[in-house]
N, C-alpha and C positions, 0 to 999 in steps of 0.2 A: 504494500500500500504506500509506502514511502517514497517507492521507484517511481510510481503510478501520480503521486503530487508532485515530485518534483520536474515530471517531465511536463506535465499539464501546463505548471506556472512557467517553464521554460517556454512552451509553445507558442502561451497568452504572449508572453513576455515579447518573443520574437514575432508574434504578429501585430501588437500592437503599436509596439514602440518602431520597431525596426521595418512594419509589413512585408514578413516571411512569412511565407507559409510553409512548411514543411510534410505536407502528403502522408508521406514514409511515416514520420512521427508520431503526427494524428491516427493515421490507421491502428499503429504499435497500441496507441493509448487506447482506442476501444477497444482492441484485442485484450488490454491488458486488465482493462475494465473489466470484460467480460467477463476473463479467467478468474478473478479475485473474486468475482462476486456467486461465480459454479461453484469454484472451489467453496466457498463459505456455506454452502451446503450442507456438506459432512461435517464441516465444523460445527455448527449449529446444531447438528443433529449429537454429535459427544458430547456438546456442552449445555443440551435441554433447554439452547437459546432459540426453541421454535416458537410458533404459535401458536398457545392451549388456551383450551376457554375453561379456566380453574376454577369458576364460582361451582360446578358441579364436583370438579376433583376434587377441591378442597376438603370439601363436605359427606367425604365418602370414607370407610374405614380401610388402614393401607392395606389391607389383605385384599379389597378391593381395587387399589389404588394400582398395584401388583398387576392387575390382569386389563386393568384400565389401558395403562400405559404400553401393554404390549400388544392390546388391542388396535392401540393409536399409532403406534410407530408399521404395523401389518399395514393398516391405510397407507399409512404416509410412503412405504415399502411399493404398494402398489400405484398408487401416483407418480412417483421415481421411476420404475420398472415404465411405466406409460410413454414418462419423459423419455428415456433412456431411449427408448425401439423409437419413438419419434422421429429424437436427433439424430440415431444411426440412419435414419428415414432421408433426413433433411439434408445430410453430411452426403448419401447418396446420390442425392439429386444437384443438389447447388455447390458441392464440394467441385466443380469440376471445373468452376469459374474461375478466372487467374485474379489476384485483388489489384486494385488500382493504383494503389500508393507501394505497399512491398512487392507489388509482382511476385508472387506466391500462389498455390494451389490454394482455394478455400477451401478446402477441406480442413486444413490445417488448423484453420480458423474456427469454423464450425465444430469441428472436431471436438471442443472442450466440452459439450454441450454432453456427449454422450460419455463422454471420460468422467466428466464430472457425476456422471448419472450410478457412472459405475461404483467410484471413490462412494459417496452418497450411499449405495445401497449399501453394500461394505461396513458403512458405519452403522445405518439401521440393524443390521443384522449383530453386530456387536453391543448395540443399546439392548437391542429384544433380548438376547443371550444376559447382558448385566441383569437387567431387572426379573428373570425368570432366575436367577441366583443368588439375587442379593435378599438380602437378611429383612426383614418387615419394620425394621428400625431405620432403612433406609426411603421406607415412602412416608414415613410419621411427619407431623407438622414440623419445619425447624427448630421452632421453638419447646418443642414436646419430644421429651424419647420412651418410645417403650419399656415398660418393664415386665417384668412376668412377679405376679404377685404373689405369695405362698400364703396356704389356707391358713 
């Protein structure tokens, strides 16, 4: 992301001040855009920075919290999975155009769209496998931990 601002403001910089335009660079940037933003997919998905609608999670006990979540991420699996055959779709079709600024196969370009899909699934599959493992003290309120009470 840091590669991805500094070329940006180098861009602005040189088109505004200096008016260059640079083709090549701009192309890189959306490419580069693009990538950052697939890739953060999978990340999203390791670090449970998706989007859940918790006013029901919250309110549920984690035993059910437990099967909630690997109910949610089988969706989200299948969404991906959708994505994924899409972009290998789209990658077949349009991937065959040369781009106009790097003069490159678009495929290469496109490309990320299905890669990304794969990394992504990769990860769901690793979250579904955590929470079918992990201890019932891991879906408890933060503030709350389990205990096991003795009679």
């Amino acid at each position: 992301m840091g590669l991805l601002a500094v070329l940006v403001i180098f861009s602005v910089i040189a088109r505004y001040f200096f008016s260059y335009s640079w083709k090549e660079l701009s192309e890189f940037n959306v490419t580069l855009f693009a990538f950052t933003t697939f890739w953060g997919m999978g990340i999203n998905v390791l670090k449970n920075e998706h989007v859940i609608i918790d006013i029901v999670y919250d309110r549920v006990p984690p035993a059910i919290k437990r099967w909630l979540s690997v109910a949610n991420y089988l969706i989200v699996l299948a969404v991906d999975l959708v994505f994924t055959k899409q972009g290998f779709s789209y990658v077949g079709v349009a991937g065959k155009q040369i781009s106009q600024g790097m003069e490159i196969p678009m495929k290469y370009m496109y490309g990320i769209m299905p890669m990304a899909g794969i990394i992504c699934a990769v990860c769901i599959v690793i979250k579904i496998i955590e929470f079918i493992t992990a201890d019932l003290s891991y879906f408890a309120p933060k503030n709350q931990v389990l205990t096991k009470e003795t009679p």
